[in-house]
ZAVOTOR-954495 format. One record per residue: residue in one letter; y, x, z of N, C-alpha, C, CB in turn. Coordinates in steps of 0.1 Angstrom, whole numbers, padded with zeros to 4 digits, always signed. Glycine has a CB too. Layout:
BEGIN
aYXZYXZYXZYXZ;...
This chain:
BEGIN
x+0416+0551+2392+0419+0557+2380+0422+0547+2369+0408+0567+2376;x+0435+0547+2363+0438+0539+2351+0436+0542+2339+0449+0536+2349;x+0431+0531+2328+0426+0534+2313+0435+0547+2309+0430+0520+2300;x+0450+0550+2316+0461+0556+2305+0453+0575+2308+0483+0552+2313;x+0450+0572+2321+0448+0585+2326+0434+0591+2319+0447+0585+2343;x+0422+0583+2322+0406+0582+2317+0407+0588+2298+0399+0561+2320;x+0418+0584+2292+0420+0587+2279+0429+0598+2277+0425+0576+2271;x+0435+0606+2291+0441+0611+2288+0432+0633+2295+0457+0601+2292;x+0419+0619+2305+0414+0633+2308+0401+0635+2296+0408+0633+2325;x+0399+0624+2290+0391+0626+2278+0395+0635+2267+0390+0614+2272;x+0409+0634+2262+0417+0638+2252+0414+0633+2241+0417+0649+2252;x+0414+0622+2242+0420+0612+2235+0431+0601+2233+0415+0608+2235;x+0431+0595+2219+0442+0584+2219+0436+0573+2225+0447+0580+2207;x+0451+0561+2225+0448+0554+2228+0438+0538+2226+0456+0556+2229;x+0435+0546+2208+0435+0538+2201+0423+0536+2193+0443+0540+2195;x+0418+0549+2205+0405+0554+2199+0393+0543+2204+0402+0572+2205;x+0380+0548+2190+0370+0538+2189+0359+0538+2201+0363+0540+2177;x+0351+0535+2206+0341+0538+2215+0335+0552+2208+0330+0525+2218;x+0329+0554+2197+0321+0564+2193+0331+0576+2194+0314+0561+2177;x+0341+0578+2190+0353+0589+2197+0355+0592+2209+0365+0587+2194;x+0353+0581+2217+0354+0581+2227+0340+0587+2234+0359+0569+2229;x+0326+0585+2232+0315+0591+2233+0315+0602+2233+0309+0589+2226;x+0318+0606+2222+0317+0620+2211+0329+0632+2224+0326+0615+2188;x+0337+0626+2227+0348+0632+2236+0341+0635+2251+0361+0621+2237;x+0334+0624+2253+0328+0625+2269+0315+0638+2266+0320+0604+2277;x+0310+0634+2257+0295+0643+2257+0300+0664+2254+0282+0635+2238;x+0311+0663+2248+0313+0674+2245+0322+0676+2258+0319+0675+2230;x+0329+0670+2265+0334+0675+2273+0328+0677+2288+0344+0671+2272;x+0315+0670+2286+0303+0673+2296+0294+0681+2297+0298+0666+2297;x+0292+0687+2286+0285+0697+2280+0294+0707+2286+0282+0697+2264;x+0305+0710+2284+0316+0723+2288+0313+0723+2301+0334+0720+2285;x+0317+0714+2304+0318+0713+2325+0310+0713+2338+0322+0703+2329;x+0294+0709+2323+0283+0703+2333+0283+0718+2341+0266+0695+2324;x+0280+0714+2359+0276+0723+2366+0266+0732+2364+0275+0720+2374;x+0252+0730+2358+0240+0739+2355+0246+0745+2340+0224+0728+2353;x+0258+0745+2333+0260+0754+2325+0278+0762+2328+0257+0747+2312;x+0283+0760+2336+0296+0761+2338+0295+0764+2353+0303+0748+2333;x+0295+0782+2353+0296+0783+2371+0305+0788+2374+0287+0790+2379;x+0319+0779+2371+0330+0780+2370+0331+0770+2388+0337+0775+2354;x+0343+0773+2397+0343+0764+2408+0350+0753+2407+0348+0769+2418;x+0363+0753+2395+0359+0735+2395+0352+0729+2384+0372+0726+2396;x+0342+0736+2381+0338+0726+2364+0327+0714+2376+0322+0741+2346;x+0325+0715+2386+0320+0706+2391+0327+0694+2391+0317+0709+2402;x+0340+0694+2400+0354+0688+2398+0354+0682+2387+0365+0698+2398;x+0358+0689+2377+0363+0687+2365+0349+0674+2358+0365+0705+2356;x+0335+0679+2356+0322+0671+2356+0326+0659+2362+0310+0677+2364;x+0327+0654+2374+0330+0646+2380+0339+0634+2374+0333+0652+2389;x+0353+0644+2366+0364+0634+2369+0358+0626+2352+0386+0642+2371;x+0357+0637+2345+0351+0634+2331+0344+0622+2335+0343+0646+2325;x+0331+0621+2339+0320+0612+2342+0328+0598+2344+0311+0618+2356;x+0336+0596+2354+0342+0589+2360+0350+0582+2349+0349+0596+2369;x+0361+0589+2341+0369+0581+2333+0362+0579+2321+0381+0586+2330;x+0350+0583+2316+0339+0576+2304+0333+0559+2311+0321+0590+2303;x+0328+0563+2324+0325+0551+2329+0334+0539+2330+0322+0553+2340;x+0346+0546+2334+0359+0532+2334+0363+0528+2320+0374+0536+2341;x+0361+0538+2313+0365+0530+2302+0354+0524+2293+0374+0539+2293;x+0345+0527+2294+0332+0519+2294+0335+0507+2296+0322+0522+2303;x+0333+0499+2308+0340+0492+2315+0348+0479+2311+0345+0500+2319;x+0364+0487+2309+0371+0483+2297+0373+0481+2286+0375+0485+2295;x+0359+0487+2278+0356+0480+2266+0348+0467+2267+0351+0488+2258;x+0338+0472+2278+0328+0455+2277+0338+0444+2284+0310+0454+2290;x+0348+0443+2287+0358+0433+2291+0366+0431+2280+0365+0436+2304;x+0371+0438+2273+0377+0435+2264+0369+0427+2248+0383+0447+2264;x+0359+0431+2248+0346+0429+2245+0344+0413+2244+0337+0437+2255;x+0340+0413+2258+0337+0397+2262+0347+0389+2267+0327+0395+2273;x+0359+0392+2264+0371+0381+2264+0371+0376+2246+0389+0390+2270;x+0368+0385+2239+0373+0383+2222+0364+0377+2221+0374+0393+2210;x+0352+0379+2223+0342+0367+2218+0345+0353+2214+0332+0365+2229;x+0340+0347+2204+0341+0335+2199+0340+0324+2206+0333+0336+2191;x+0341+0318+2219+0336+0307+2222+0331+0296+2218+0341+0305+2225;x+0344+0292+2206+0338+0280+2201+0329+0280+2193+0345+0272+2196;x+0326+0292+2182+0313+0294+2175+0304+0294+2183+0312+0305+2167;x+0297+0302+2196+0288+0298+2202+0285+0285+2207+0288+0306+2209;x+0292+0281+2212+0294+0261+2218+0287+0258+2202+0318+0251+2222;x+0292+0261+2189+0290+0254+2180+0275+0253+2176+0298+0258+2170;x+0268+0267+2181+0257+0272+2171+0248+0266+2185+0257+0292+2165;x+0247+0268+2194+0240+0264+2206+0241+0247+2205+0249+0271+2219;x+0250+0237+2203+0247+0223+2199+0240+0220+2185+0260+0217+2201;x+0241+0230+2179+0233+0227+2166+0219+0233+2167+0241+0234+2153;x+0216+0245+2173+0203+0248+2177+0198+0232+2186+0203+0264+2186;x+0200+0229+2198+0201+0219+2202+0195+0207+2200+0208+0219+2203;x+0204+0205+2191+0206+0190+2181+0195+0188+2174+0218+0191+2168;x+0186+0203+2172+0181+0207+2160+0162+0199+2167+0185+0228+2157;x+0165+0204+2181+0152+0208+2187+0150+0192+2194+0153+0223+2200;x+0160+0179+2198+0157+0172+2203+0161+0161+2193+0160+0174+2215;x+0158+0163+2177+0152+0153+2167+0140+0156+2165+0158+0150+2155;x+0132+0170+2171+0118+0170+2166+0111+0164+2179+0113+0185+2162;x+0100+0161+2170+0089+0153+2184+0084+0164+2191+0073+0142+2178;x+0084+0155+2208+0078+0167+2218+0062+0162+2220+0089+0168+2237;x+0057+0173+2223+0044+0170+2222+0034+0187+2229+0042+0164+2202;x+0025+0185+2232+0018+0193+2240+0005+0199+2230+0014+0185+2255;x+0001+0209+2230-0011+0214+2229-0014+0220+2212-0021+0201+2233;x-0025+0216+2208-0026+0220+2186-0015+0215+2179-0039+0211+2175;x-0012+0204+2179-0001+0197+2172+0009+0204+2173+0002+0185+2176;x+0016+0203+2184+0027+0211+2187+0029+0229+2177+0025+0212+2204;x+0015+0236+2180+0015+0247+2179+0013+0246+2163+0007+0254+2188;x+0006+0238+2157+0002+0240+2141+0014+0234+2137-0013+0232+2133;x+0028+0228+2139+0040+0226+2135+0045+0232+2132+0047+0223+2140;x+0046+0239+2146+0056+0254+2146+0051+0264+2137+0058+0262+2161;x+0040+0269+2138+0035+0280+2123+0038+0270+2116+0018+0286+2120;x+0032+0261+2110+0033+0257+2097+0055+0259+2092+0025+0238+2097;x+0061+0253+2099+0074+0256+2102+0079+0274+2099+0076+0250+2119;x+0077+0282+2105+0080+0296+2106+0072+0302+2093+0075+0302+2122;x+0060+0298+2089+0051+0305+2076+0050+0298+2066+0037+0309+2078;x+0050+0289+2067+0050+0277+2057+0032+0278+2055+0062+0281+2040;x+0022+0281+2064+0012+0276+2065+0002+0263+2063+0013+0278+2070;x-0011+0267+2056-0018+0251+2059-0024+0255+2070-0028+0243+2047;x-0023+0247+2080-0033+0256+2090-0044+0245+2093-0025+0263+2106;x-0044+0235+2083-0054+0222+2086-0071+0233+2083-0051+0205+2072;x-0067+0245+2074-0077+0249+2072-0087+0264+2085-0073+0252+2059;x-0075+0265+2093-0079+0272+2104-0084+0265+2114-0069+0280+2109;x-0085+0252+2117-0087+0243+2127-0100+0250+2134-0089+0228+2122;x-0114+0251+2124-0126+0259+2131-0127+0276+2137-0137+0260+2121;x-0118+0276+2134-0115+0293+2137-0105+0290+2152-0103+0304+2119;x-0097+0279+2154-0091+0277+2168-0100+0275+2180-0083+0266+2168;x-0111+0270+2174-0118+0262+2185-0129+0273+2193-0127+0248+2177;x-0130+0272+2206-0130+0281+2213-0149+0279+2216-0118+0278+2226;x-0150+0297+2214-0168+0303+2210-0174+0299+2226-0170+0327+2205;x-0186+0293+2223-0195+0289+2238-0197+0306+2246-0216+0280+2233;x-0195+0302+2258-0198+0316+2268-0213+0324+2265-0199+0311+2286;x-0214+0337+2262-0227+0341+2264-0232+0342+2276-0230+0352+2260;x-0242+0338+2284-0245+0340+2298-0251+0355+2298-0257+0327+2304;x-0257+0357+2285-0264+0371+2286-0254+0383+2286-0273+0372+2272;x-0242+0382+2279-0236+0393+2280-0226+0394+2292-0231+0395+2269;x-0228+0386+2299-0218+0386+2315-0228+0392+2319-0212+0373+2325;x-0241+0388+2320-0249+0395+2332-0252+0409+2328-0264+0387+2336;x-0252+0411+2316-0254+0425+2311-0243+0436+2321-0249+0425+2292;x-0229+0429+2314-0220+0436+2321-0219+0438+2332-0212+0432+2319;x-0221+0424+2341-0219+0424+2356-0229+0436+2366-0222+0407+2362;x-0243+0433+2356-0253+0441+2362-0252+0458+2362-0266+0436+2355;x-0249+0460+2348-0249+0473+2342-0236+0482+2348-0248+0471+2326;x-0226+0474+2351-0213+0477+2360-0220+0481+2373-0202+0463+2362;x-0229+0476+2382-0234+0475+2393-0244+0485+2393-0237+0463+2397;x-0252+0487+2383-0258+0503+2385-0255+0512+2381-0268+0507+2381;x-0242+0510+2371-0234+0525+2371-0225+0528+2385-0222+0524+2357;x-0220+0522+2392-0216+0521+2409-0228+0527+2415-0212+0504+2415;x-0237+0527+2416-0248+0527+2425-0251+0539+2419-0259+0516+2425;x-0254+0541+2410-0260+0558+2405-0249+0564+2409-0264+0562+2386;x-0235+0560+2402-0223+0571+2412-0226+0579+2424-0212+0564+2419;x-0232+0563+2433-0230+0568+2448-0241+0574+2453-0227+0557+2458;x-0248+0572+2447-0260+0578+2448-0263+0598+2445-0268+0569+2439;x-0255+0601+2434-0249+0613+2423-0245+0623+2434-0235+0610+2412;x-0232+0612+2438-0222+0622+2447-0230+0621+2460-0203+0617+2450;x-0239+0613+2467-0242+0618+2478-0254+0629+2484-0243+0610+2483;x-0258+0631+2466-0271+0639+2465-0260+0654+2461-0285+0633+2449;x-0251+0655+2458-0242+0663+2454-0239+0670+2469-0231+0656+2447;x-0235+0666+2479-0229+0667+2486-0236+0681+2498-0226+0654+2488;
């Protein structure tokens, strides 16, 4: 099936936008769709509709991604680039208190104690681990007195 035909079972021009072109497939799917149309060929008809929305679908994302800018992207992609390998590389706080400070314009010399990471409670793991383990056990215990 060719663009000429797909626009011409749409009923549309040639010249028409994607959103006309939408607006043309949905209304003429709505008419034809089989669960409302128990006509013998609105199936047919469903079908061909479906078909030339999709191809021309299609033909717009190709047409689409031929116009695209090339050399503006090459341009913006070496300048992002350019951008990232005059800053210093570096691993771990530094790195990360850069970048905020960079994106928020943050002091974050004053968050430093709020980064640093709270000692483990031993008491509230065993709480958990234990209290997890007699709620299991009373379960099985529940359902087999249930039973």
């Amino acid at each position: 099936m060719n663009a000429s035909q797909c626009y011409e079972i749409l009923g549309v021009q040639k010249d028409a936008s994607p959103k006309e072109i939408k607006q043309a497939y949905r209304k003429l799917s709505l008419r034809y769709h089989p669960d409302r149309n128990k006509d013998h060929d609105a199936e047919k008809m469903f079908k061909e509709i479906t078909q030339a929305y999709q191809t021309l679908k299609v033909e717009q994302k190709k047409q689409n991604s031929a116009h695209r800018d090339v050399e503006s992207a090459q341009t913006e992609f070496w300048k992002y680039y350019d951008k990232k390998a005059d800053e210093e590389f570096s691993f771990g706080y530094a790195a990360y208190r850069k970048e905020f400070e960079r994106n928020f314009g943050a002091n974050t010399d004053q968050f430093r104690g709020d980064s640093e990471e709270k000692p483990v409670s031993h008491k509230m793991t065993h709480l958990l681990l234990y209290g997890g383990l007699a709620a299991i056990a009373l379960w099985i215990i529940i359902s087999e007195i249930l039973r």
